[in-house]
C-alpha positions as CSV (number, residue, x, y, z in Angstrom):
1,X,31.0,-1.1,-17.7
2,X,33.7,-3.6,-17.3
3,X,31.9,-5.4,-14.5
4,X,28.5,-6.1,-15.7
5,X,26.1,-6.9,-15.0
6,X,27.1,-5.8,-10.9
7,X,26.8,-2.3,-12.6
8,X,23.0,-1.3,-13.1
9,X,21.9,1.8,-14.5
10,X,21.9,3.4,-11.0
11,X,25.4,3.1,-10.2
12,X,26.5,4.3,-14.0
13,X,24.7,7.7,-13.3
14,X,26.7,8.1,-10.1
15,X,29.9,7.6,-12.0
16,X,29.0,9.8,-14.2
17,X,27.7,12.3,-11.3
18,X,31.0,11.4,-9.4
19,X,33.1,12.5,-12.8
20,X,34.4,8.5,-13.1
21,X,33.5,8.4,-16.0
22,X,31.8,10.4,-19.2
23,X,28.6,9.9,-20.8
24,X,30.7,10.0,-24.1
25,X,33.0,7.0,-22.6
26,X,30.1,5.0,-21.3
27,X,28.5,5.8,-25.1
28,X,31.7,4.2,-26.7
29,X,31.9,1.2,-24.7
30,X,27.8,0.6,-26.0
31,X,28.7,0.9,-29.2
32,X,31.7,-1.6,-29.2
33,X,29.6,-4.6,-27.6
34,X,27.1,-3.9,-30.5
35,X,29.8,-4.3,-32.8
36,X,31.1,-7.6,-30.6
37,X,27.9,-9.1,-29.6
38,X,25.3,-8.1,-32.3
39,X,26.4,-10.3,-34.9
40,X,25.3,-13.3,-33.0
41,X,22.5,-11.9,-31.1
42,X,20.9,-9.5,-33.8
43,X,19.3,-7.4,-31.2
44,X,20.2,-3.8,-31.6
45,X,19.2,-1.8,-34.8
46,X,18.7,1.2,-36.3
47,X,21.5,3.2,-34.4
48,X,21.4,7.0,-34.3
49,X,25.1,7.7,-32.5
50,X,25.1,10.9,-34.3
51,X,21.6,11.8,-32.1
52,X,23.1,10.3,-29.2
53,X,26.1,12.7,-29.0
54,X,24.3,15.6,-30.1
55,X,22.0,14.7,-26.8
56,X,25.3,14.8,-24.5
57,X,26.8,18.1,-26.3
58,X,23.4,19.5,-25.6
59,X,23.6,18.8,-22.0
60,X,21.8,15.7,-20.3
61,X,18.8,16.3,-18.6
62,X,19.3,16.2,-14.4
63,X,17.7,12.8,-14.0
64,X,18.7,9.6,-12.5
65,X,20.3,7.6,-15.3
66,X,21.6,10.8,-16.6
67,X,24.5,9.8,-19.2
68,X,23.6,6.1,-19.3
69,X,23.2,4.1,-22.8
70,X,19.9,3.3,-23.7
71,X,17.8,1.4,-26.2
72,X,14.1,1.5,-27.1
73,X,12.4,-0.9,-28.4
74,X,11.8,-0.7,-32.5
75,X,7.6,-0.7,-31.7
76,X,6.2,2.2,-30.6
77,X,8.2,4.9,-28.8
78,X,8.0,7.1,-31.6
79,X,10.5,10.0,-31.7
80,X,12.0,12.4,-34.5
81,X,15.3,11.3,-33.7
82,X,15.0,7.7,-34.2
83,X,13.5,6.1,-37.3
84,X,11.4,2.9,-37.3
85,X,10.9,-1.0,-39.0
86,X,8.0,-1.7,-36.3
87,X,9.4,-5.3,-37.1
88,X,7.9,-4.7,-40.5
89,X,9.1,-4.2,-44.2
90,X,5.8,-2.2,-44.5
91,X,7.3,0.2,-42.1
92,X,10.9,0.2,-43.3
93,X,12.2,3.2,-42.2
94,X,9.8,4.8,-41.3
95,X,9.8,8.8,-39.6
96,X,7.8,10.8,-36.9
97,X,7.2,14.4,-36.7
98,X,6.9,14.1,-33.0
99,X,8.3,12.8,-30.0
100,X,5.7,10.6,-27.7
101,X,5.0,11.5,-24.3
102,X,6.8,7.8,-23.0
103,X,10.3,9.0,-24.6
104,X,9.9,12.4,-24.0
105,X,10.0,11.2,-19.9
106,X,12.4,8.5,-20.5
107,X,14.5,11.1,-21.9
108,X,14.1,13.3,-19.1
109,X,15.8,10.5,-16.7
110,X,18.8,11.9,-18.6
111,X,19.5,8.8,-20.5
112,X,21.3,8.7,-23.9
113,X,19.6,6.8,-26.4
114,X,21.1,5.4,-29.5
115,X,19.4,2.9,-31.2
116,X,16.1,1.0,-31.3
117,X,15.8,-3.0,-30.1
118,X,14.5,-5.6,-32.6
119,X,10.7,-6.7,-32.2
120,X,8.7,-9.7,-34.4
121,X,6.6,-8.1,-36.5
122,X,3.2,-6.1,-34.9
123,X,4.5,-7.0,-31.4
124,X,2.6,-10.2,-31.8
125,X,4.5,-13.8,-30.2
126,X,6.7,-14.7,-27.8
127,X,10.2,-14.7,-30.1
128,X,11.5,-12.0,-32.2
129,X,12.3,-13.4,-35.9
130,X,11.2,-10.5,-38.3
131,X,12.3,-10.5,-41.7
132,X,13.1,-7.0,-41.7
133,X,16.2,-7.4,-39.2
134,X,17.2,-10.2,-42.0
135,X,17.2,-13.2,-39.1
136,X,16.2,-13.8,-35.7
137,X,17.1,-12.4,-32.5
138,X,19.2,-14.8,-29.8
139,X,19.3,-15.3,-26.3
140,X,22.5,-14.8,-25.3
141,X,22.4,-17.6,-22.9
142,X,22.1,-20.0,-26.0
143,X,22.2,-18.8,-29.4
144,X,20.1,-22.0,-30.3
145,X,16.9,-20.4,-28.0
146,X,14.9,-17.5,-28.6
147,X,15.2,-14.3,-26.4
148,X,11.5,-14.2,-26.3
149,X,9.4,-11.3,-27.3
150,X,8.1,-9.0,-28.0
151,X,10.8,-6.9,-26.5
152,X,13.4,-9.5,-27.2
153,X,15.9,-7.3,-28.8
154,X,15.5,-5.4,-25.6
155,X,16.1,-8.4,-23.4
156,X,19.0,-9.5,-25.2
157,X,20.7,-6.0,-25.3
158,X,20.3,-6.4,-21.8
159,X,21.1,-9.6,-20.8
160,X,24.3,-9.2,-23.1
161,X,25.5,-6.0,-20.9
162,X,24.9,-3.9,-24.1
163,X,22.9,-1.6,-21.8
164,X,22.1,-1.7,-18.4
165,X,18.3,-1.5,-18.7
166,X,16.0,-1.1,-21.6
167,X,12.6,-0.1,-23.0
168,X,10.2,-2.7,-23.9
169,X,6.1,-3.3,-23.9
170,X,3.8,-5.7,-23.2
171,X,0.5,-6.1,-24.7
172,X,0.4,-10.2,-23.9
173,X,3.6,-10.5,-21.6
174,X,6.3,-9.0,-24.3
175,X,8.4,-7.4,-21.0
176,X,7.7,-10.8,-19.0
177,X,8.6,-13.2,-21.3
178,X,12.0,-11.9,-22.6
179,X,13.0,-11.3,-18.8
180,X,12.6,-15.0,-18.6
181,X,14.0,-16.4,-21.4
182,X,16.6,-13.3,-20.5
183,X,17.5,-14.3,-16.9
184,X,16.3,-10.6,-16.4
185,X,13.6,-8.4,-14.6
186,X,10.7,-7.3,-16.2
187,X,7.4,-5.2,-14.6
188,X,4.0,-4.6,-16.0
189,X,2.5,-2.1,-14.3
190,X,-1.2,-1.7,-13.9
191,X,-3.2,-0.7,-16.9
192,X,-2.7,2.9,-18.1
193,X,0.4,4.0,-15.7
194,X,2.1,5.1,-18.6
195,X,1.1,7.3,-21.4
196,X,0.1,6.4,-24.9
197,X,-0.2,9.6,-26.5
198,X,-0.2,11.5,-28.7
199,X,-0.5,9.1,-31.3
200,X,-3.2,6.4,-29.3
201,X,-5.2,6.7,-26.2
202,X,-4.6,2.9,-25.7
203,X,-3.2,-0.5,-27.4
204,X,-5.0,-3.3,-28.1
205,X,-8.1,-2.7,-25.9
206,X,-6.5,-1.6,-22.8
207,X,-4.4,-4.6,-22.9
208,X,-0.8,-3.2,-24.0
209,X,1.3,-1.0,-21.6
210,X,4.9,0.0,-21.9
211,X,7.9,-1.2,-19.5
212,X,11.6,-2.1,-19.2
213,X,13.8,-5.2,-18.9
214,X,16.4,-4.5,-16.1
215,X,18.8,-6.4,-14.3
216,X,17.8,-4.3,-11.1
217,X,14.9,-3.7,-9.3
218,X,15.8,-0.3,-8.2
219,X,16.1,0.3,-12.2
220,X,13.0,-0.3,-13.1
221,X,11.6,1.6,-10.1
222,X,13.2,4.7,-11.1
223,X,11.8,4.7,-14.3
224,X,8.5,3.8,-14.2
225,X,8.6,6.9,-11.6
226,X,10.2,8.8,-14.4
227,X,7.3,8.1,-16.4
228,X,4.1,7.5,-14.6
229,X,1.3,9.4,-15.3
230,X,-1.6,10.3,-17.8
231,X,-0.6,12.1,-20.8
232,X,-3.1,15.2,-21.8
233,X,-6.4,13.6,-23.2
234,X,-5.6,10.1,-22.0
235,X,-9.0,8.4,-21.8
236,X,-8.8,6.5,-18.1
237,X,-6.1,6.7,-15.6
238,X,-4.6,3.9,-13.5
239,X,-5.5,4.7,-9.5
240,X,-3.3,6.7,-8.0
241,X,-0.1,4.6,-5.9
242,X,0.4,4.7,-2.6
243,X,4.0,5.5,-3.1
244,X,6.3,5.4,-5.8
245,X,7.9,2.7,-7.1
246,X,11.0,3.9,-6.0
247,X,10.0,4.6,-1.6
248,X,7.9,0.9,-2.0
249,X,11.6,-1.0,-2.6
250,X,13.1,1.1,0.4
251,X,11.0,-0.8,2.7
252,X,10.1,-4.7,3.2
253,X,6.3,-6.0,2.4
254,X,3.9,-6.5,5.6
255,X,3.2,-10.5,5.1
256,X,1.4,-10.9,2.9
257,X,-0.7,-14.0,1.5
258,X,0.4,-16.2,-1.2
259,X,-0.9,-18.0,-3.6
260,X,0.7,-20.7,-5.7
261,X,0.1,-22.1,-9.2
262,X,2.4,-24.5,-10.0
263,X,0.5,-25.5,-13.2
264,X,-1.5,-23.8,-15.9
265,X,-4.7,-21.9,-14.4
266,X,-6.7,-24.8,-15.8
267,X,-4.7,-27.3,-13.9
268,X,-2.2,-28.3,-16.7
269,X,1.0,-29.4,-16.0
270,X,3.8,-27.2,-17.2
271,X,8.0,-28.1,-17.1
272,X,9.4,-29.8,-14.4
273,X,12.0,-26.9,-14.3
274,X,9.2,-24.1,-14.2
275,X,7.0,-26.2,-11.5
276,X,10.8,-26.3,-9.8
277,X,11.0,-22.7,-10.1
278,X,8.0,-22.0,-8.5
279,X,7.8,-24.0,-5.6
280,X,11.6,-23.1,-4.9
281,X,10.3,-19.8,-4.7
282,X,7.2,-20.6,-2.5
283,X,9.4,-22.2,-0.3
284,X,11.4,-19.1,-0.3
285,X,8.4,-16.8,0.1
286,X,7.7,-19.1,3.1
287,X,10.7,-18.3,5.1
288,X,10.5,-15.0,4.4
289,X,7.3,-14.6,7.2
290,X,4.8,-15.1,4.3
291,X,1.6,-17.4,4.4
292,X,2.0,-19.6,1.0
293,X,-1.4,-22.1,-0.1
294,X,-2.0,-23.7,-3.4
295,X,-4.1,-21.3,-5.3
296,X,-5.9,-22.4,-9.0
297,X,-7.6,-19.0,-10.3
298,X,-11.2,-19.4,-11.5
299,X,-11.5,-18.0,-14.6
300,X,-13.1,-17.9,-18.1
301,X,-9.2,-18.7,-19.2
302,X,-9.9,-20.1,-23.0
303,X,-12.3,-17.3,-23.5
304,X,-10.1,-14.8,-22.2
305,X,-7.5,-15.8,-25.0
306,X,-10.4,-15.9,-28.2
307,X,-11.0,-12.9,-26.8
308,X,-7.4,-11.5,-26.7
309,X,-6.5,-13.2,-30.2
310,X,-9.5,-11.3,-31.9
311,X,-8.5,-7.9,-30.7
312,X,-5.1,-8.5,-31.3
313,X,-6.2,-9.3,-35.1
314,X,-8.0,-6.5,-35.4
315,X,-5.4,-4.0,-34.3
316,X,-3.3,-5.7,-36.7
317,X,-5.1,-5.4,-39.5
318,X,-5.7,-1.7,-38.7
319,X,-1.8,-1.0,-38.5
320,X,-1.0,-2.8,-41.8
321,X,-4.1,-0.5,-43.7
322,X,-3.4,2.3,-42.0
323,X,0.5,2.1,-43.5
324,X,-0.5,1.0,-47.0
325,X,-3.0,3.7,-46.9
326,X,-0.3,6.0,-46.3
327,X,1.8,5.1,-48.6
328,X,-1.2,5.6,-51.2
329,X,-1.1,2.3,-52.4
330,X,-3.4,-1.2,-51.0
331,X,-2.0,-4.2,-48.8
332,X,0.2,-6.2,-51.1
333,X,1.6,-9.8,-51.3
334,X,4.5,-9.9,-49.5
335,X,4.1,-6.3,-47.5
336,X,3.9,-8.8,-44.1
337,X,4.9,-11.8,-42.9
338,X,2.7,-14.8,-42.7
339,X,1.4,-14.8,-39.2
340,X,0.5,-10.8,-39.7
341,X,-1.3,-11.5,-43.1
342,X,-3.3,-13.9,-41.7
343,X,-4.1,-11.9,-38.5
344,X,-5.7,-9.2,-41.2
345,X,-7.6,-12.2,-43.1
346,X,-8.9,-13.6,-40.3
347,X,-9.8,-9.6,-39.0
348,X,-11.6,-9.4,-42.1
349,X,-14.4,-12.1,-40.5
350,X,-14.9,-10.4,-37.4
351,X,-17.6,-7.9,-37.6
352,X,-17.9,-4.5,-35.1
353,X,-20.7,-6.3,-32.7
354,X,-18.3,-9.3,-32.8
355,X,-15.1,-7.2,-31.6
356,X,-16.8,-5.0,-29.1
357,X,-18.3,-8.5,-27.4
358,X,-14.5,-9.5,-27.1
359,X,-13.7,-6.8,-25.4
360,X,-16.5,-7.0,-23.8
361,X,-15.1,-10.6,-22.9
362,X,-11.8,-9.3,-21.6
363,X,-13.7,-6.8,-18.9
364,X,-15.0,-9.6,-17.9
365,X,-12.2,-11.5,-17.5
366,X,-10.7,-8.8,-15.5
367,X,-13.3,-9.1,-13.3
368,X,-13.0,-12.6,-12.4
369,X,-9.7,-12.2,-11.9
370,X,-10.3,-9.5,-9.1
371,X,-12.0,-11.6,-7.3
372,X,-9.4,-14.6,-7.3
373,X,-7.5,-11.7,-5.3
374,X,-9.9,-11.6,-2.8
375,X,-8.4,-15.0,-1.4
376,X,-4.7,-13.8,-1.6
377,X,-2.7,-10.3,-2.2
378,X,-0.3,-12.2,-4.7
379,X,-0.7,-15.0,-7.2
380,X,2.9,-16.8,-8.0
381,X,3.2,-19.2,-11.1
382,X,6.0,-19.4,-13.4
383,X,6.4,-16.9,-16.3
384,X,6.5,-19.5,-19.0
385,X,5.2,-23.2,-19.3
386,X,9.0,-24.2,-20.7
387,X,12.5,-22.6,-20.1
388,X,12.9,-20.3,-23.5
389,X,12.0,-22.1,-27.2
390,X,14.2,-22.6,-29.8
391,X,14.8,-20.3,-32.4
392,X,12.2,-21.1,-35.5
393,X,9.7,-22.6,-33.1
394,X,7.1,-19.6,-33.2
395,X,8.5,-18.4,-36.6
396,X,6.1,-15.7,-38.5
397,X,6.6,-17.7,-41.7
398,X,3.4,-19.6,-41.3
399,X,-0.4,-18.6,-42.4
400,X,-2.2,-19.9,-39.8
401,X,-2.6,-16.8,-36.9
402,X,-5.6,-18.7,-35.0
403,X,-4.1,-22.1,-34.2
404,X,-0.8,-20.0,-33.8
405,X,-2.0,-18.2,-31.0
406,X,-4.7,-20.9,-29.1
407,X,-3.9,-24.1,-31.3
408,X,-2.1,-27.5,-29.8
409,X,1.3,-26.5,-29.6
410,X,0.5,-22.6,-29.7
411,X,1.7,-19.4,-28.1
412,X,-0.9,-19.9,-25.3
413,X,0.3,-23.4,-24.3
414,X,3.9,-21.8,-24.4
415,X,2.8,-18.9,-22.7
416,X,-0.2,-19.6,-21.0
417,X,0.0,-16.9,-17.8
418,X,1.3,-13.3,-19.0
419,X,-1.7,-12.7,-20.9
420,X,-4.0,-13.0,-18.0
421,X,-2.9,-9.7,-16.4
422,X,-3.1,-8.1,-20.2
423,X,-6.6,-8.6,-20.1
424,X,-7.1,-7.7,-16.3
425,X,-5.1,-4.6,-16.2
426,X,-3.5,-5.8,-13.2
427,X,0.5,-5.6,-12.3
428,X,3.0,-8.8,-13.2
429,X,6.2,-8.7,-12.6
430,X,8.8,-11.8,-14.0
431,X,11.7,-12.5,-11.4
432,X,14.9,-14.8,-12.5
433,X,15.1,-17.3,-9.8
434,X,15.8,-20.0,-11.5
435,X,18.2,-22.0,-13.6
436,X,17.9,-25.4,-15.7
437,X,20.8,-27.2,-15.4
438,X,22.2,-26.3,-18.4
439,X,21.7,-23.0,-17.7
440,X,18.9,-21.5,-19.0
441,X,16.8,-18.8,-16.9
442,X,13.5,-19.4,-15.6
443,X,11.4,-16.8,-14.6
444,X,8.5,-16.9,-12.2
445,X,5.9,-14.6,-12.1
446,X,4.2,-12.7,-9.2
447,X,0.6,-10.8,-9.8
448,X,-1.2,-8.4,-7.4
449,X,-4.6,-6.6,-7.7
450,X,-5.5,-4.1,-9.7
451,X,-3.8,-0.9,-8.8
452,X,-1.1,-2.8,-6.0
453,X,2.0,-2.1,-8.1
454,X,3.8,-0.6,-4.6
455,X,2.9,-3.6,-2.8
456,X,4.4,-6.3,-5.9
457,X,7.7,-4.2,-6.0
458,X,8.5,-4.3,-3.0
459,X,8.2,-7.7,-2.8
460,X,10.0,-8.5,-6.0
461,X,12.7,-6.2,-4.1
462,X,12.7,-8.3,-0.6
463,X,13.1,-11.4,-3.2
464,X,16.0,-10.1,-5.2
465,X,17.7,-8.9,-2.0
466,X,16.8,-12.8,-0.7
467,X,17.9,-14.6,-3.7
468,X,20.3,-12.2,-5.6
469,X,20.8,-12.8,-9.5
470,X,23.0,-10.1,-10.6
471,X,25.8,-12.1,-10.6
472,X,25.2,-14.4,-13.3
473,X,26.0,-13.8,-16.7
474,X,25.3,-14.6,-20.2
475,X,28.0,-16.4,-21.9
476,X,28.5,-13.9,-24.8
477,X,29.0,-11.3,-22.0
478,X,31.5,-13.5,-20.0
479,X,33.3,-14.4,-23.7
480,X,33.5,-10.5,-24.2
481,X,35.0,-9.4,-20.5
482,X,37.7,-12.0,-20.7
């Protein structure tokens, strides 16, 4: 991997294939970035090499990343080989008697997993600083700014050529953000394209999905391929594609209409840099043969988010129960972290009629959004409001989950777009095309309708081909290959 990040997952199976190199040789050079990097980062955990090697003895499934390093995420994923935190001291360690159906097809792709990726604790906010992982994760583009969440261990692993690609999920943009704040690529795929079972039919209403933070498009196309599809007993399945993933990037979009938000769907303004990002990106949208207008979505926005923060609360208080309960004992002081605890206080004074009307809330959201598409096939805005926070901005030591989520100075003023396609179900993708001057990423973030993944990768393709970003790279990566 001496030439990351040119070197995706892709072309590491094919050296492997080719007999260039060994899954046992790409394994060792993983493990000594850890070592290098993951002091300042504090992104990768729980490591399992013993699982990993075992894996290549055993022979590597025939898949497409077969003998590549890989991470998952330390939320969900579950799998006998690799112990969990969840983010959580609750959860310390703990094991599974079964493998899910998302790593069983991950691990079909023939990739060798060795460790889990940090996440904030539940999966809820846009930065990664649990207490379990004894300090918070870093972007590795500035150790002062957070590497987003809630798959920023995974975007950092990435970004810091640790792996090539890695798993994440996004219940509220946790792929999307960390590809921003990352310089990466992240993809939410429609609602229920990947499995949940056997554990859960679904996460947080319908709202969370799996996904993976990738430098390449072609990456990420290959394995959400690898692991599209309802599990046995799933209880709704997404509509079936047109094509894969993969045979969508092989070919350029038809033009397609554009719409462009370059302030908050309420008309807020957002970063000079972000509102740069965007219309750099219109403008390159433009010249490749697409029709670009200003575009403001009409939708029940604030009410969208109430909505989103009570089901999030609730499924948070039901994972914190359902662990103490477990362990045979009640929810004790000091079991979670502030923002958590309070999630499960302020649960506590939302009754069943309440939480089914915000779902109820969310469908309707999802349908207003449906028919913003019905003016455009694609909706571009930036990913986030600001380039990425600084670490202890969104920290989990606080007690006040409410105003942290949709109070002045909140998540959803930080992050006031990724949820929206949560709630609708509908495919978002986050794209780095854009640098601050001093060199932070910006992502900006494309949107289709319900069900149009093919048609949003293929243009996230056409734009990475356009405006290539592989190049780049995190100084802590730079600092290692010299």
């Amino acid at each position: 991997m001496a030439d990351e990040p040119h070197q995706d997952a892709t072309y590491l199976a094919q050296q492997v294939v080719s007999g260039a190199v060994s899954a046992d040789e790409l394994l060792d050079e993983a493990l000594a970035r850890v070592a290098a990097m993951n002091p300042a980062l504090n992104a990768v955990v729980m490591i399992e090499e013993d699982a990993a090697r075992r894996a290549i003895k055993a022979g590597l499934p025939e898949g497409p990343f077969r003998g590549v390093p890989f991470l998952i995420k330390d939320l969900g994923a579950e799998a006998i080989d690799f112990p969990t935190n969840s983010g959580s001291n609750l959860l310390r360690g703990t094991r599974y008697t079964y493998d899910s159906a998302i790593f069983n097809r991950m691990r079909a792709t023939g990739v060798v997993t060795f460790g889990r990726t940090t996440s904030p604790e539940g999966g809820i906010g846009p930065v990664t600083e649990a207490a379990v992982y004894g300090g918070p994760t870093r972007n590795p583009w500035d150790l002062s700014r957070t590497s987003g969440g809630s798959s920023g261990g995974s975007g950092a692993a990435v970004a810091a050529g640790i792996v090539p690609m890695a798993h994440g999920s996004d219940g509220g943009g946790s792929v999307r953000i960390p590809a921003s704040s990352c310089g990466l690529f992240g993809f939410k795929a429609t609602r229920a394209r990947f499995p949940d079972g056997p554990a859960a039919g679904e996460g947080w209403a319908g709202m969370a999905i799996d996904g993976f933070l990738s430098h390449s498009v072609r990456d990420n196309a290959a394995m959400m391929d690898a692991c599209a599809g309802a599990d046995p007993g799933a209880p709704y399945v997404a509509p079936a594609m047109e094509m894969t993933y993969a045979a969508a990037i092989t070919r350029p979009p038809r033009p397609l209409s554009i719409g462009v938000c370059d302030t908050t769907f309420t008309g807020g303004a957002i970063d000079p840099e972000c509102r740069a990002a965007v219309n750099k990106t219109a403008a390159l949208l433009e010249d490749l043969g697409h029709s670009v207008a200003p575009a403001l979505p009409r939708a029940d926005h604030a009410g969208m988010m109430q909505a989103w923060t009570r089901v999030v609360a609730c499924g948070t208080a039901l994972w914190i129960e359902s662990a103490a309960r477990a362990q045979g004992r009640d929810v004790r002081q000091g079991d979670v972290q502030g923002i958590a605890a309070s999630a499960m206080t302020f649960a506590k004074g939302i009754s069943g009629a309440q939480y089914l009307a915000a779902v109820n809330a969310v469908h309707a959201y999802g349908r207003q959004m449906a028919a913003c598409f019905d003016d455009y096939d694609i909706l571009l805005c930036a990913t986030l409001a600001e380039p990425p926070a600084e670490v202890g901005r969104f920290t989990h030591e606080r007690d006040d989950y409410e105003t942290y989520r949709v109070g002045a100075g909140g998540v959803f003023e930080y992050s006031p777009f990724c949820a929206a396609f949560n709630a609708s179900g509908q495919p978002a993708a986050s794209l780095p095309l854009h640098w601050t001057a001093s060199g932070l990423p910006v992502g900006v973030h494309l949107a289709a309708a319900y069900g149009a993944d093919a048609t949003l990768i293929a243009l996230c393709a056409q734009l990475e081909q356009a405006a290539p970003w592989a190049h780049r790279k995190a100084p802590i990566l730079g600092e290692y290959l010299a």
